[in-house]
N, CA, C and O of each residue as an XYZ file, in Angstrom:
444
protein
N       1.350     51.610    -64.095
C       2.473     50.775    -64.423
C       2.005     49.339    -64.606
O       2.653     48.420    -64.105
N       0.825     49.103    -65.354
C      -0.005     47.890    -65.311
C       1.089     47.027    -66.207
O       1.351     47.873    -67.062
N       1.762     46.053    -66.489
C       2.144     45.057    -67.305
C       2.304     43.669    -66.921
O       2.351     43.376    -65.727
N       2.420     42.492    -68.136
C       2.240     41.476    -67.810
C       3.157     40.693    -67.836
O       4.164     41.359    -67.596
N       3.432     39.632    -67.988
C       4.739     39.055    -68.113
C       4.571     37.247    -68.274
O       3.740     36.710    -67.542
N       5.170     36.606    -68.989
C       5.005     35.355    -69.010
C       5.642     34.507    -67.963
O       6.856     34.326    -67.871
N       4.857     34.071    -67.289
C       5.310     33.111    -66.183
C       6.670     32.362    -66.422
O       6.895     32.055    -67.593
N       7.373     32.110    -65.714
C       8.633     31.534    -65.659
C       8.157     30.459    -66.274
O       8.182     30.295    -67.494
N       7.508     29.345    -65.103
C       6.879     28.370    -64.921
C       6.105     27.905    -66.244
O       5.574     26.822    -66.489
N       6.202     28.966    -66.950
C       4.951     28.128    -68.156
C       4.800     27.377    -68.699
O       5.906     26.837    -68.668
N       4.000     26.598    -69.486
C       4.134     25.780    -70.584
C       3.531     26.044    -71.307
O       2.519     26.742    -71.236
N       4.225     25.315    -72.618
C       4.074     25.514    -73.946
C       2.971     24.864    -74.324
O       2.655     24.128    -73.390
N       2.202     24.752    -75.239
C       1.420     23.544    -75.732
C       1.259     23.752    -77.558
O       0.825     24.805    -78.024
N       1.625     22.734    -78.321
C       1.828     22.963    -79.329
C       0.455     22.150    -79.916
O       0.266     20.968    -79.632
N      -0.290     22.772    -80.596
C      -1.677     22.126    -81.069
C      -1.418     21.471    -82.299
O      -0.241     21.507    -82.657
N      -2.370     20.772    -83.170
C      -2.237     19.759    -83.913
C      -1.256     20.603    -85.474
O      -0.213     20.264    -86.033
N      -2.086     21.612    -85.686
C      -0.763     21.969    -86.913
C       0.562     22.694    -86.611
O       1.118     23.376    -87.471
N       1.214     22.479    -84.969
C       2.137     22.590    -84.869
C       2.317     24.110    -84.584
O       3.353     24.740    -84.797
N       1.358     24.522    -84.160
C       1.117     26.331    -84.067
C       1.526     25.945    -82.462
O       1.219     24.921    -81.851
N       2.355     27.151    -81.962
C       2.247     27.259    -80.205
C       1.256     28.164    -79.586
O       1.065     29.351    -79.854
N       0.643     27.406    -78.698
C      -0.353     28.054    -77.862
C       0.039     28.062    -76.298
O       0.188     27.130    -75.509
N       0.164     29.646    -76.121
C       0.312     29.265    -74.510
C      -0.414     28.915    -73.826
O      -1.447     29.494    -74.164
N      -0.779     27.836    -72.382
C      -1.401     27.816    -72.156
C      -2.585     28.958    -70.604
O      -2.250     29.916    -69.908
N      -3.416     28.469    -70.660
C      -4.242     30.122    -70.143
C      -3.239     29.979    -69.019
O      -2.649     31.050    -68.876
N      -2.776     28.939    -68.062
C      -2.462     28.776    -67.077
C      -1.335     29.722    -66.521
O      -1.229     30.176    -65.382
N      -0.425     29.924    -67.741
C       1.054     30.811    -68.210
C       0.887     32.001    -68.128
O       1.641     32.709    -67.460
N      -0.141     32.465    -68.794
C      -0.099     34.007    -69.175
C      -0.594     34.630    -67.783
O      -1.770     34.841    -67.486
N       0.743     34.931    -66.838
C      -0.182     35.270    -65.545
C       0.337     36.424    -65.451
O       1.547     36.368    -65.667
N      -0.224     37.971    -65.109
C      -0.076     39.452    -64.873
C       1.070     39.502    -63.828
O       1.040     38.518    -63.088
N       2.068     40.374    -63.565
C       2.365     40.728    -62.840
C       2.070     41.126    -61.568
O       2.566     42.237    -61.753
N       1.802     41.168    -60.764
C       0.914     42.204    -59.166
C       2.539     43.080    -59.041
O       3.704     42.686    -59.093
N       1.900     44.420    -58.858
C       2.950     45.552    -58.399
C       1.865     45.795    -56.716
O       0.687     45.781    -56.359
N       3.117     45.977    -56.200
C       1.966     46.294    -54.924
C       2.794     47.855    -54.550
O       3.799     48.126    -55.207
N       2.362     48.723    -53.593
C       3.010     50.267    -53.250
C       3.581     50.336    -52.516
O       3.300     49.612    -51.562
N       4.560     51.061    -52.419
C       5.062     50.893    -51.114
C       4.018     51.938    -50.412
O       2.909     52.230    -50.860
N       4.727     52.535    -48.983
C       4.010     53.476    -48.393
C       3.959     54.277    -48.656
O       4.884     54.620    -49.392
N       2.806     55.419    -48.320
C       2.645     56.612    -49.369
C       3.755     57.185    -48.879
O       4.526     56.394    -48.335
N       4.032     58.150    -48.898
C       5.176     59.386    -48.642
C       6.273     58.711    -48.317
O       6.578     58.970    -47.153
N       7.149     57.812    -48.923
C       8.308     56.887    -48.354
C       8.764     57.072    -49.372
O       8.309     57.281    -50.497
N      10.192     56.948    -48.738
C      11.415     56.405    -49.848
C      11.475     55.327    -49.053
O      11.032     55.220    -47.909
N      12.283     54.190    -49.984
C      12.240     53.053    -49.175
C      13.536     52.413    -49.745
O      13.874     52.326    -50.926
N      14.140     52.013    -48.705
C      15.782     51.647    -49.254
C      16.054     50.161    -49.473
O      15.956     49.288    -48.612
N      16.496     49.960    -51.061
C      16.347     48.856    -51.134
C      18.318     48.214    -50.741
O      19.287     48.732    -51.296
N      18.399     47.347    -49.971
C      19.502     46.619    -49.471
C      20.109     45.208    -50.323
O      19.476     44.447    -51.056
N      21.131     45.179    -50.053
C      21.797     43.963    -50.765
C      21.545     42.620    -50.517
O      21.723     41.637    -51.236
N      20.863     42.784    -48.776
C      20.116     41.542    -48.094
C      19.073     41.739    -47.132
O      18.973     42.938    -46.871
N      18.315     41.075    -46.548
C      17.105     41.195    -45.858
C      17.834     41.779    -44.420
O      17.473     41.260    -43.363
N      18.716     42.709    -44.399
C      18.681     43.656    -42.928
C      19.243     44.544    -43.299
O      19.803     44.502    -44.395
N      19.275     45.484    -42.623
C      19.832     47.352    -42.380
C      20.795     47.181    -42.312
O      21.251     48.288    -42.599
N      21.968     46.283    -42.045
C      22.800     46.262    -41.963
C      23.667     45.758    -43.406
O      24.896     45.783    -43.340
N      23.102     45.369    -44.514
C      23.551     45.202    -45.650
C      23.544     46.660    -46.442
O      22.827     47.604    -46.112
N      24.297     46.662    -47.336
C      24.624     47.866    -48.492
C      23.277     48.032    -48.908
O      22.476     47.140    -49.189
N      23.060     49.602    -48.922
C      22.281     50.116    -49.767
C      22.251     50.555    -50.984
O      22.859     51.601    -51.214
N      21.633     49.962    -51.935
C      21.873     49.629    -53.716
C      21.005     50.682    -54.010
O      21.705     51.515    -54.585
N      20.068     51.022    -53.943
C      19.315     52.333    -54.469
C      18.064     52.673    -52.902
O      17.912     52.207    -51.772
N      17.394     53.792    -53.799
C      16.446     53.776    -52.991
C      15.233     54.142    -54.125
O      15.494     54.931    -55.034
N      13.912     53.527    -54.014
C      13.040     53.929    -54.246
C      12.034     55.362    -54.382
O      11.257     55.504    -53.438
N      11.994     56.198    -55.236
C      10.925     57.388    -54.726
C       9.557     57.166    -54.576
O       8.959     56.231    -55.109
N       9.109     57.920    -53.935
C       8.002     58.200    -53.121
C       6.642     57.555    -54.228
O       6.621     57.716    -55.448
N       5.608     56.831    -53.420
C       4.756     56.456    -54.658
C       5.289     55.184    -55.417
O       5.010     55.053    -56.609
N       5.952     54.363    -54.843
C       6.751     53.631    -56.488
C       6.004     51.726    -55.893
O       5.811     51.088    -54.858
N       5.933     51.663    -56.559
C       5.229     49.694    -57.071
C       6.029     49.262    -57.614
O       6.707     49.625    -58.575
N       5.983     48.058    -56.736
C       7.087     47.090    -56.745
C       6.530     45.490    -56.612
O       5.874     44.937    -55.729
N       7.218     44.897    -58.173
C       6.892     43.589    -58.188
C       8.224     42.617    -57.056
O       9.431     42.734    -56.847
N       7.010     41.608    -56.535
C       7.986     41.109    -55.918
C       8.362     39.740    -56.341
O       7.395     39.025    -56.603
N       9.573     39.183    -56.475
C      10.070     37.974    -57.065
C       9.965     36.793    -56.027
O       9.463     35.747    -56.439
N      10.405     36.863    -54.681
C      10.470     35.795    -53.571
C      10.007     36.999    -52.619
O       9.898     38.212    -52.797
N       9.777     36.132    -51.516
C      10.188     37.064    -50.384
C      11.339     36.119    -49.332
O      11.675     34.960    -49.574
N      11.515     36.424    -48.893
C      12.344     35.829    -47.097
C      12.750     36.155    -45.576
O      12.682     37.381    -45.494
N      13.075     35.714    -44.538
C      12.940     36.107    -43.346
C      14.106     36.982    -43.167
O      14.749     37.005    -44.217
N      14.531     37.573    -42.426
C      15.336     38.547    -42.225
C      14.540     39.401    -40.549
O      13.706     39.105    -39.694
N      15.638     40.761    -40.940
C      15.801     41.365    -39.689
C      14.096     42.064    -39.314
O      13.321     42.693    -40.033
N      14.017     41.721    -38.227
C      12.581     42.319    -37.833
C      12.325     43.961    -37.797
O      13.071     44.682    -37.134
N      11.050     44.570    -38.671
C      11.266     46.151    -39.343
C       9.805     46.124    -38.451
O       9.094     45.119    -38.432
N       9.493     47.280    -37.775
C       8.550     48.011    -37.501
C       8.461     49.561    -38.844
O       9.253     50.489    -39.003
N       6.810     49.147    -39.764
C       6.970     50.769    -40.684
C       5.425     50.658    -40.508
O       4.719     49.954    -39.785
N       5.117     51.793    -41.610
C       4.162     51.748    -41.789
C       2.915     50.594    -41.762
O       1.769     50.944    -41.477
N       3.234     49.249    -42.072
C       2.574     48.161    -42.022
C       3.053     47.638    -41.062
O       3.324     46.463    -41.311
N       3.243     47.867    -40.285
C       2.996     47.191    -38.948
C       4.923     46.609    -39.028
O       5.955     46.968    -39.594
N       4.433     45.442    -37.981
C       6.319     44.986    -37.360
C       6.385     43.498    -38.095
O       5.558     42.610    -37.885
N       7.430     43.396    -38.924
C       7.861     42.082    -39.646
C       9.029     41.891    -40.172
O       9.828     42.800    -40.394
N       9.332     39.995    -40.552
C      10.632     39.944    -39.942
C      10.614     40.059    -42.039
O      11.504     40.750    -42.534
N       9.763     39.475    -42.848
C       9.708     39.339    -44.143
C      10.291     40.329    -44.741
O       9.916     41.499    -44.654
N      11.254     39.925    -45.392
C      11.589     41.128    -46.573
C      11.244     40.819    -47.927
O      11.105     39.616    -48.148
N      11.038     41.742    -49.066
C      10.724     40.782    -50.677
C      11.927     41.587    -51.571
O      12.425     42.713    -51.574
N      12.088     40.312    -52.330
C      12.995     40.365    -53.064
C      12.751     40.908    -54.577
O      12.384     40.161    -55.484
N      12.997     42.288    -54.741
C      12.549     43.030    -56.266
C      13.297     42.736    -57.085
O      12.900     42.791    -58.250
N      14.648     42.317    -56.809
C      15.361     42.164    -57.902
C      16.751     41.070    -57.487
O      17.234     41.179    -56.360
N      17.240     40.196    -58.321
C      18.384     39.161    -57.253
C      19.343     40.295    -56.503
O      19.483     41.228    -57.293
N      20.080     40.556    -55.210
C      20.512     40.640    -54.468
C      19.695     42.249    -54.129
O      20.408     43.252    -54.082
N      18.529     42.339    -53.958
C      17.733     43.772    -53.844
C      16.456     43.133    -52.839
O      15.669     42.225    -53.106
N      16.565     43.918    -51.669
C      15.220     43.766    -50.666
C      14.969     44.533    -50.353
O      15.809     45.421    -50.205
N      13.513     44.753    -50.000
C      13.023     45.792    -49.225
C      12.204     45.683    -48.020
O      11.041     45.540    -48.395
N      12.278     45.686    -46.731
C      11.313     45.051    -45.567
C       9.627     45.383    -46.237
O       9.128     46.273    -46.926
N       9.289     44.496    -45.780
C       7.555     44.127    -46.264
C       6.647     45.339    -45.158
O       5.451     45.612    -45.061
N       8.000     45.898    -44.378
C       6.897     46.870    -43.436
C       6.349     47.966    -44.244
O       5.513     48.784    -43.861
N       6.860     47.907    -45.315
C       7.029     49.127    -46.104
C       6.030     48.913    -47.272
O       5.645     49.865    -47.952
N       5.702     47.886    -47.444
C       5.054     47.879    -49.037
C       3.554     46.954    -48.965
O       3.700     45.756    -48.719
N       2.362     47.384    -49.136
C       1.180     47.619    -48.881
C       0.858     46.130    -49.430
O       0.377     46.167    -50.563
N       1.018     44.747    -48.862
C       0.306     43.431    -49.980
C      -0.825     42.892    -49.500
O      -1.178     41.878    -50.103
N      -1.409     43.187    -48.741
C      -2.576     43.195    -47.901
C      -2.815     42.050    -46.866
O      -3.848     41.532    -46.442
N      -1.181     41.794    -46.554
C      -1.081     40.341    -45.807
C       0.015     40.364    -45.148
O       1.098     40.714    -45.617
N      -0.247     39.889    -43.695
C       0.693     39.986    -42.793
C       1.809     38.722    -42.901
O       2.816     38.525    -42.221
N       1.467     38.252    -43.574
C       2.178     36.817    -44.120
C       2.983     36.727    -45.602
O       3.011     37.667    -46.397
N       3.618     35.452    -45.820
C       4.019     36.024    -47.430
C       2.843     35.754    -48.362
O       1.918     34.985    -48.098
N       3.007     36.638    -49.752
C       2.600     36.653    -50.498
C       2.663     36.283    -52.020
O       1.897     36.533    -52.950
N       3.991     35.514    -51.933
C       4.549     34.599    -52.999
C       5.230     33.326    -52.307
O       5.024     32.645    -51.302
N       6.471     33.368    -53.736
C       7.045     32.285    -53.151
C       8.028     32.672    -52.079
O       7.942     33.839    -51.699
N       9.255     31.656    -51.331
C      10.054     31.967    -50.901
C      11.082     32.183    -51.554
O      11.144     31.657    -52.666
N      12.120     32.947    -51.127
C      13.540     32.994    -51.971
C      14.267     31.318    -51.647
O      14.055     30.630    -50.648
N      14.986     31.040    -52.607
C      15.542     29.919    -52.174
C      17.464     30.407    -51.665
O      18.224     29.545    -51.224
């Protein structure tokens, strides 16, 4: 599920005959990271168990993450944390669940 995507953040740069060039800085890949192997993993309306469940993930599935933020503390597979990441606007999934190789965040924050 390799794809790329143009940075929010980018800029433009328009060279002398007026041609647009992105610059290298922009063109940045996506990272999908996994969740846990054999998991479904339920994605919520907000960073705790106690919010609506909007879908769930199948087993095997990579997931780009947009922000992450603090929320309800999850013991899973990756150990115990309070971080949840945000896949999609009002969609989280606890970070216990999804493999980013860091016990800390790994983007930005949600605002």
């Amino acid at each position: 599920m390799a794809t790329s995507e143009i940075n929010e953040n980018a800029s433009e740069d328009v060279n002398a005959s007026g041609a647009s060039n992105l610059s290298a800085r922009s063109a940045a890949a996506t990272v999908y990271y996994p969740v846990a192997p054999g998991q479904q993993v339920n994605v919520r309306r907000g960073p705790n168990t106690g919010s609506q469940i909007v879908r769930v993930l199948p087993e095997d599935s990579r997931i780009a993450i947009r922000c992450q933020t603090r929320g309800e503390t999850i013991t899973g597979p990756y150990g115990t944390t309070d971080i949840w990441d945000s896949i999609a606007p009002g969609q989280y999934v606890s970070d216990a669940y999804v493999k980013t190789g860091s016990d800390g965040f790994v983007t930005i924050r949600c605002s």
